[in-house]
N, C-alpha and C positions, 0 to 999 in steps of 0.2 A: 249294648255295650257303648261303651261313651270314652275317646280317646282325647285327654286331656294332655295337652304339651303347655311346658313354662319356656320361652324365648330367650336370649339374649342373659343367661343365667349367669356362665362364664364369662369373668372380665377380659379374659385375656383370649378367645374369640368374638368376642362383641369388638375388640380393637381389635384383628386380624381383618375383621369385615367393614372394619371403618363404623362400627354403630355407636351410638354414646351408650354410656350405660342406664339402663335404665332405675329410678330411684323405687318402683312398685314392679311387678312382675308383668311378664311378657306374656300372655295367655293366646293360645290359637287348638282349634279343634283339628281332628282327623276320624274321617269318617267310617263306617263299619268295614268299607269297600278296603282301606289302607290297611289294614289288619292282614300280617301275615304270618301263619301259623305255621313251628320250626318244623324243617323236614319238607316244604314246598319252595320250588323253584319261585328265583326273581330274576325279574327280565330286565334289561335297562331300557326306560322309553323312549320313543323315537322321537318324542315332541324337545328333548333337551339333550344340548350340547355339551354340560357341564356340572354332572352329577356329584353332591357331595352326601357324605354320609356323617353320622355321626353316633357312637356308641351314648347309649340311653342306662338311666337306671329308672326301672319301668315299678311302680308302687299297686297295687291290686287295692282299689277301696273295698269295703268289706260292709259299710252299709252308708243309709242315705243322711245326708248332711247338711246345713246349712249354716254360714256364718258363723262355724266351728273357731272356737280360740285358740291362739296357738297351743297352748299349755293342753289343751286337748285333742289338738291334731292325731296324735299316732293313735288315737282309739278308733280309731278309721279303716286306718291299714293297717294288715298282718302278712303280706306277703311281699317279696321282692323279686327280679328279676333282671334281664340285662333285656333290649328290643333295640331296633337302629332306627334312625329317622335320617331318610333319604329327602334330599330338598334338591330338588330343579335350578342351582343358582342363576343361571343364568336367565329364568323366568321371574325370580324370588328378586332380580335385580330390577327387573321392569318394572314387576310391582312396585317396590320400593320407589322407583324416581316418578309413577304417577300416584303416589300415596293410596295404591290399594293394598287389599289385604292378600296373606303370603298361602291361601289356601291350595291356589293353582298351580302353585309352585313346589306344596309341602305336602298334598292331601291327595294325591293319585294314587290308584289301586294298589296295593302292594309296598307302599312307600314306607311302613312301618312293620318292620318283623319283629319278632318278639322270641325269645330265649326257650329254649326243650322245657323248663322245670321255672315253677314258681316257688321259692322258699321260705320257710316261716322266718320272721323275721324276732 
């Protein structure tokens, strides 16, 4: 399983966080470990002071792809779903002002649930 997130999507949390917006997509990975399947307990970690969450609209690819055109995207996915992406802000903020990447921050165990039901789309 391969957890694909696009960053910085919405303009008007990219300004709540002070981010510019970006002109190409915001791409970051979440690992198998982040995967939380509905109906399991989430804990809040102890490593962060300042948990934000955010409701997701989570896409099911359906097969393997490369340097797909837009006008052919949706032959990709067929299902949909709602998952949360929980970020460690106040980790996600260190990162940020030593210009590392926001994995530490966004990609701990359990940091991404995912919805009961995936629907055809």
């Amino acid at each position: 399983m391969k957890i694909i997130c696009i960053g910085r999507n919405y303009a008007d949390h990219a300004k709540e966080l002070n981010n510019p917006l970006p002109t190409k997509p915001v791409f970051f990975h979440k690992p198998d470990t982040a995967y939380l399947p509905a109906g399991n307990d989430f804990y809040i970690p102890d490593f962060t002071n300042d948990l934000h969450y955010e409701c997701e609209l989570v896409l099911k690819i359906k097969k393997v792809g490369k340097n797909i055109a837009e006008k052919f995207a949706s032959l990709y996915y067929d299902e949909v779903s709602l998952g949360i992406d929980f970020t460690a802000r106040d980790l996600q903020e260190i990162c940020k002002e030593k210009k590392l990447p926001w994995e530490k921050a966004k990609s701990f165990d359990n940091s991404a649930p995912m919805g009961t039901h995936f629907l055809p789309i």
